[in-house]
N, C-alpha and C positions, 0 to 999 in steps of 0.2 A: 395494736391495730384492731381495729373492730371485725367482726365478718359477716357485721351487716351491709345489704347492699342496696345505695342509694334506691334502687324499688320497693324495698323491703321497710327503708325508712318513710319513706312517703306515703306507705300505705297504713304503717304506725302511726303518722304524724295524723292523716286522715281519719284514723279510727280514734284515736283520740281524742279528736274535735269533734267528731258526733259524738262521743260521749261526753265530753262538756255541753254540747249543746242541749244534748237530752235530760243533762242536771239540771241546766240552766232553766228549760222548759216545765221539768217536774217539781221547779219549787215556786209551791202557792201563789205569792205575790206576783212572782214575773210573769209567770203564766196570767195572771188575772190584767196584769199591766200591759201584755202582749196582744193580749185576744181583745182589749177595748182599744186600744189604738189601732188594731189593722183592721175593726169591721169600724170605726168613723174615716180613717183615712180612705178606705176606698169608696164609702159613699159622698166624702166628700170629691172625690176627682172623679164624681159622677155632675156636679155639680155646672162643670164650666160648659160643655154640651149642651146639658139639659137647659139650661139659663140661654145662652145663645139662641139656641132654639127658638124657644118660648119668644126672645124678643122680634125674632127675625118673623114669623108667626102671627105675630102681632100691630108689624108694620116697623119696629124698629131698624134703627140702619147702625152704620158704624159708628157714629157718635154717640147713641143709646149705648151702644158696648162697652163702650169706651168710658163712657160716664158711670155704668155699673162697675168697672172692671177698677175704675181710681177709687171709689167707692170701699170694695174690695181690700185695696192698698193700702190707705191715708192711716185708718187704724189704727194697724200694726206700725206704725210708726210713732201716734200719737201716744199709744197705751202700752208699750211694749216695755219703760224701766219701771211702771207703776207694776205691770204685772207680773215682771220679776220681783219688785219691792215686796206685794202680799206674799207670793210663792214662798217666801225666803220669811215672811212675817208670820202669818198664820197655813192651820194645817194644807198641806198641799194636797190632800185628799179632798177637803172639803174645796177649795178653790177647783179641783181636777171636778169636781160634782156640780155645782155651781156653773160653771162654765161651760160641760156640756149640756145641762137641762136647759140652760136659758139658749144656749144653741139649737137643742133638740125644736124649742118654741116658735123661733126664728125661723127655720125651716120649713117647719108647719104651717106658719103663719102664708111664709112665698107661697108654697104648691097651692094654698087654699087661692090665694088669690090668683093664679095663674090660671087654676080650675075652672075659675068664676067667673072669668074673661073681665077683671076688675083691674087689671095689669096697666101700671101707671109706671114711668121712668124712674120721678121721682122714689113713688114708694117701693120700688122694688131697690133703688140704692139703698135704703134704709134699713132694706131687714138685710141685704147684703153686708151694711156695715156694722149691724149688729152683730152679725154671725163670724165675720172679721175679730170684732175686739174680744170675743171671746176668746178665738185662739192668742190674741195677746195675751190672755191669761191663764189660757193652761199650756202650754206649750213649753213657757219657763218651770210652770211647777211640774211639766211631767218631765223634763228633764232631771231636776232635782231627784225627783222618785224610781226616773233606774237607778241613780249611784244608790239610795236608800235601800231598796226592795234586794238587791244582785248581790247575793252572796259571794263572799273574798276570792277573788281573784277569777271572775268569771265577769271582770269589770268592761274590755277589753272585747268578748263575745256578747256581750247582750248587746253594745252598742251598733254593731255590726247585724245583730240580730233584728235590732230596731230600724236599723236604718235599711235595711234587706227590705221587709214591710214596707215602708215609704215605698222605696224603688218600683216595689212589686204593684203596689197601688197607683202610685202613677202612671207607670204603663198599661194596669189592666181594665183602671177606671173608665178612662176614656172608648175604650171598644167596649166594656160590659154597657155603656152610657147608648155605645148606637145599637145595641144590641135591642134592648129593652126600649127606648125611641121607638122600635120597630110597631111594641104593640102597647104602649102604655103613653101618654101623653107626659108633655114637659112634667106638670103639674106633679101627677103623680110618682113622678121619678125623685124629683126633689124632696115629696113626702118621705121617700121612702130613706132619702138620706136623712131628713129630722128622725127618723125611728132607731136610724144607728146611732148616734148621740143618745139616744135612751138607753140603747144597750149598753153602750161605753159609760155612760152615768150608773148605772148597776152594778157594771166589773169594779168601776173605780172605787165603790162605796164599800166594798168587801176589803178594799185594801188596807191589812196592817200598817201605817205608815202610825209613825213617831208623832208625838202631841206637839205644836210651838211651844216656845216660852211664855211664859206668864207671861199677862200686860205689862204688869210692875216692871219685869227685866226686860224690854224691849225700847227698844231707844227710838226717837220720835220717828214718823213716818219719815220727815221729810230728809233727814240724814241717813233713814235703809235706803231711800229714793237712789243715791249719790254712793253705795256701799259698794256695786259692782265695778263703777270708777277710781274708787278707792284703793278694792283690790289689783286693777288694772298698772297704777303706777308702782305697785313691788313686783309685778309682771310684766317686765318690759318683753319678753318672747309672745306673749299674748296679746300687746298693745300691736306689734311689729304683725302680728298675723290677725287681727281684724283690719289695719290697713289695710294688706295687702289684698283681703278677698275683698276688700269694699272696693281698689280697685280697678281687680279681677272682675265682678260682677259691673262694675260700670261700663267697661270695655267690650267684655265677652257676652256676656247674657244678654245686653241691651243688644249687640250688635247681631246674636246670634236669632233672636227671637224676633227682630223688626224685620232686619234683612232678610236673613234666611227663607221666608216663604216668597219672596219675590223672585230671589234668583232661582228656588225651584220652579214657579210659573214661568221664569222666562224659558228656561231647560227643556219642560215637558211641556209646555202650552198651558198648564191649569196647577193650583199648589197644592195637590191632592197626596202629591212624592212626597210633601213634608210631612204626612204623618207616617212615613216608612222611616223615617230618618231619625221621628222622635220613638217612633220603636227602638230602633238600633241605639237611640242615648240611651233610654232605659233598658235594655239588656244589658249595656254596659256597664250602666249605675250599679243594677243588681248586680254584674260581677263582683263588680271592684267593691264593696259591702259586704260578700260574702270575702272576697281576699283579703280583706281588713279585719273579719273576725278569724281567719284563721295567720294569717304572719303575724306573726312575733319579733319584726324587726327590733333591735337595738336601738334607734333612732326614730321613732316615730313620726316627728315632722319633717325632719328631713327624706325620710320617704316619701312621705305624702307631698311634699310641694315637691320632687325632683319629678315624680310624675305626672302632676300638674305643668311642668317647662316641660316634658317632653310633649305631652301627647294632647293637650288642650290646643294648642294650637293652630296645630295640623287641619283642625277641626275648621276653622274660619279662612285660612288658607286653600282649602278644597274646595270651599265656597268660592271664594274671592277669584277662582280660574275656571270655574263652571266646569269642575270635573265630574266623569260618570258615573251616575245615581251609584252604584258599586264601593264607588272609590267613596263616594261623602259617605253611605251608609257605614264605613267601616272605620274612616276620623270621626263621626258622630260616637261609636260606639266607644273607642279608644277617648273620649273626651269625659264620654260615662263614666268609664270605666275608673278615670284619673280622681272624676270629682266623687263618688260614689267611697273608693279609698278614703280620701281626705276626709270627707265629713266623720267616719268611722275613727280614723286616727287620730284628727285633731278634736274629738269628743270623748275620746278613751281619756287623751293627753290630759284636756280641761277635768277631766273629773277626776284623773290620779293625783291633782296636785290644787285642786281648789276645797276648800272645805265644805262639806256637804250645807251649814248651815248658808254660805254665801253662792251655792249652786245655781237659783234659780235669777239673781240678779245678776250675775257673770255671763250667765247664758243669753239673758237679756238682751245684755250690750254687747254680746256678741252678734245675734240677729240684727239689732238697731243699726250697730256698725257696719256691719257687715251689708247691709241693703240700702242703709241711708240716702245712697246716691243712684238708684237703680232706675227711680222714678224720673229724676236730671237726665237721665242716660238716656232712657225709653223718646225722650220729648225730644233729644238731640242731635240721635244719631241720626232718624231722616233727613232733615234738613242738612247734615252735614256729609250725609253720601249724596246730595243733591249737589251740592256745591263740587265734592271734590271727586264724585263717581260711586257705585256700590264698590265695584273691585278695590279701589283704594285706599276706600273707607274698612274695607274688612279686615286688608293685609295691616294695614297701620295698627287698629284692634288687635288682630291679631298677636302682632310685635308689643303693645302694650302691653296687654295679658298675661303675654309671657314674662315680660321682665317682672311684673307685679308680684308675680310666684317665686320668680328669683332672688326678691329680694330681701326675703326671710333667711335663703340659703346662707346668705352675707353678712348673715348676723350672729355674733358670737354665742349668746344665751340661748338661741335657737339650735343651733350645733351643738350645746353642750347636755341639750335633753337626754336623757337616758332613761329607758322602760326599766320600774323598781320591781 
């Protein structure tokens, strides 16, 4: 019998993990891989503010938005297996560079013209969607480049490391965004995000990352196109879970993002309480990111979707009964919290058992999958809570959602995962 005592262990387990962490930090590449993607992600969720702004500013209304905001979308759906195809073809460093310079440009280009009071619909979707298909293209190859860069068996906490960063970006973007609104114009705020993509283009170029293969050995483009589907049918546990969040995000996200700020207006008189709520999602994100680099469950999917049936839910059903600001704040936060895990463990999952050279095209079709139907969803769900009411529109979602998460649980190859 041990005579350590469960305090004793927890405070082990704890100092352990900030010592993997601070490996994980003090070696070269992550660190360089780390510090370029957390200063463009948070200039980029300086972006949807400043942009709003700027159109509303300028006489835009909600269909301006609306038209930037699909703009935004269409992209990442068109360009999303081509740019896991290169990722996975040529070097991902040089694709990770390339993608943010012409990003970096894009950005510069909007604030210039925002500055200049030259601000056209059209032309402001354009450099939008420019700045869109780039992340089709580095996104998959920065995937690819944590399992590269992360030294053996610290595979597990970088992802959690990385996805902590998101979290933290998305929640802190948005108020550093009205922060800096206060004394800098749209224009300039968005410049300043084209400047972190410079930065990010810097870190990335420093990165050791591995040569491609020769041209001679690379097989035509248009069958790497088709290589993450390939891999997908010897993966039936990973075909079974890009269904299922594709749709999870039909149901949940559409319902949760369209609906959601109305029943806060009805609640409080004005939908001001919704960004107290997408606070409490992202504290919860960033929890459940950080719980995901430190558990070490056995099962990895099967944790992550059992906390997905339990706690997502709750989150559109608190909605759907117009409970108090308290009560959503705190399903909001437990919905973070569930989705924030998941992304961590089912990215640990994809990278312990996919082969590095087929990383950035798997990831692909995981995004593609995974969102395909989001934009269906977005266009749907009003008209469909007109028809059948907001509340029963949400609980039904709701109920959907859940089961979509469920449905991996019921699957043999999915249960039979084991962390190596």
């Amino acid at each position: 019998m041990s005579d350590t005592s469960p305090a004793e262990a927890g405070s082990q387990h704890r100092s352990a993990g900030r010592a993997q962490t601070r490996a994980l930090l003090s070696h070269g590449p992550v660190r360089l891989l780390f510090g370029a993607r957390s200063v463009s992600l948070l200039g980029d969720f300086l972006v949807p503010v400043a942009l709003a702004t700027a159109l509303l500013q300028n006489g835009g209304g909600p269909t301006d938005l609306g038209l930037v905001l699909a703009a935004r979308s269409v992209p990442g759906v068109v360009f999303l297996l081509l740019g896991g195809a290169v990722g996975d073809r040529l070097s991902r460093r040089h694709v990770m560079v390339v993608a943010e310079s012409v990003a970096c440009l894009s950005q510069l280009a909007l604030g210039v013209v925002i500055l200049t009071g030259r601000l056209s619909v059209p032309l402001v979707a354009a450099l939008v969607a420019v700045r869109a298909t780039t992340s089709a293209f580095f996104n998959p190859a920065a995937t690819g480049a944590i399992a590269d860069v992360t030294p053996s068996g610290l595979l597990q906490r970088a992802y959690g490391l990385f996805g902590t960063a998101a979290t933290a970006a998305e929640l802190l973007g948005p108020a550093v965004a009205g922060g800096l609104l206060i004394w800098l114009s749209p224009g300039c705020v968005i410049i300043a995000d084209g400047m972190t993509f410079a930065v990010s283009a810097a870190l990335v170029w420093r990165l050791p990352l591995s040569r491609p293969r020769p041209s001679a050995e690379r097989p035509p483009l248009r069958r790497e196109l088709l290589g993450g589907f390939v891999h997908l049918r010897r993966e039936r546990w990973l075909g079974v879970l890009i269904l299922s969040a594709c749709a999870f995000q039909f149901f949940f996200i559409t319902s949760l993002d369209v609906l959601g700020p109305s029943v806060i207006a009805d609640i409080m008189g004005t939908a001001a309480g919704w960004s107290v709520l997408m606070v409490a999602f992202g504290i919860g994100a960033t929890a459940g990111s950080l719980l995901g680099m430190q558990w070490r469950v056995r099962q990895p999917l099967v944790a992550a979707c059992t906390a997905m049936v339990c706690l997502s839910g709750p989150a559109l059903v608190a909605l759907a009964l117009e409970a108090p600001l308290w009560m959503l704040a705190v399903s909001q936060m437990g919905a973070g919290l569930a989705m924030g895990l998941f992304n961590v463990l089912e990215q640990y999952t994809i990278a312990e058992r996919v082969p590095t050279e087929l990383m950035a095209r798997v990831d692909s079709v995981n995004r593609l999958g995974s969102s395909v139907l989001r934009p269906a969803g977005m266009a749907m769900v009003g008209p469909v809570a007109g028809l059948l009411g907001t509340g029963h529109t949400l609980l039904l979602a709701a109920a959907a959602a859940t089961i979509a998460m469920a449905v991996p649980l019921a699957v043999s190859d999915v249960r039979a995962l084991r962390r190596r």
